[in-house]
N, C-alpha and C positions, 0 to 999 in steps of 0.2 A: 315871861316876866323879865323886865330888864332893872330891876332895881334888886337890891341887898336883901334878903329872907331876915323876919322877924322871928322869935321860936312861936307866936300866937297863928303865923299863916298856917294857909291848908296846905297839904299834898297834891300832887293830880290825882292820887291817888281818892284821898278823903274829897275833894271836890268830884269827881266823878259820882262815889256814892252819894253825894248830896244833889247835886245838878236834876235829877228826876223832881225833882220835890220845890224846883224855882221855877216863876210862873215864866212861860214860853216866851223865845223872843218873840217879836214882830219882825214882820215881814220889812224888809228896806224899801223904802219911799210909801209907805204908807202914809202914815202920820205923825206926829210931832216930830221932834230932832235925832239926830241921829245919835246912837248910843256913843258913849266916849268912853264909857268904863265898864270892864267884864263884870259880870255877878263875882266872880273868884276874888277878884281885888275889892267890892265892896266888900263880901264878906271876911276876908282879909283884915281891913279899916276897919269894920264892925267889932272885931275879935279883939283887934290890937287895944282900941280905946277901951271895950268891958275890962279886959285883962288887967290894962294901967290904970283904971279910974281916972283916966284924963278927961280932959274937958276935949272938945271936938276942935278947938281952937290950937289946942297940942299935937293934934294930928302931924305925924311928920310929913315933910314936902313930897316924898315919891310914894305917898299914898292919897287915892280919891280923896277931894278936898271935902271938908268938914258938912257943908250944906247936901251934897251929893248922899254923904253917905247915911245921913241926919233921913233922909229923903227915903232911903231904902230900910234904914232902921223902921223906920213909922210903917211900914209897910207888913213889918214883919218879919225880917230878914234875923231879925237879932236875936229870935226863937230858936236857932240853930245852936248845936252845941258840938263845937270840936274836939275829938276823942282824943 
């Protein structure tokens, strides 16, 4: 991670025990595009915005941008809860 820690991010630690439980990647060159942003930085995003009750549009800059993370929210992602 090359950007400044929120106190809402994970650990490697806490991302580790979570990572079992996020659907696999895919294989590269399979199909669609190629990933741009790890599961840890979405759920990262995900925690930040619960936390502030911001709008997605408040997202800061050296976080997945707001559609990206809207994307993986819907998914499911946002069922996770950081200890």
């Amino acid at each position: 991670m090359n950007r400044r820690t929120y106190p809402t991010d994970l650990t490697d630690g806490q991302y580790k025990k979570l990572k079992p439980y996020l659907p696999a990647l895919k294989p590269t060159g399979k199909t669609g595009h190629p990933r741009k942003y790890s599961y840890q930085e979405i759920l990262n995003a995900i925690f930040y915005q619960l936390r502030s009750g911001g709008a997605g549009r408040l997202l800061p800059h050296d976080l997945p941008p707001e559609d990206a993370v809207y994307g993986y929210f819907r998914l499911g992602f946002g069922n996770c809860q950081a200890q």
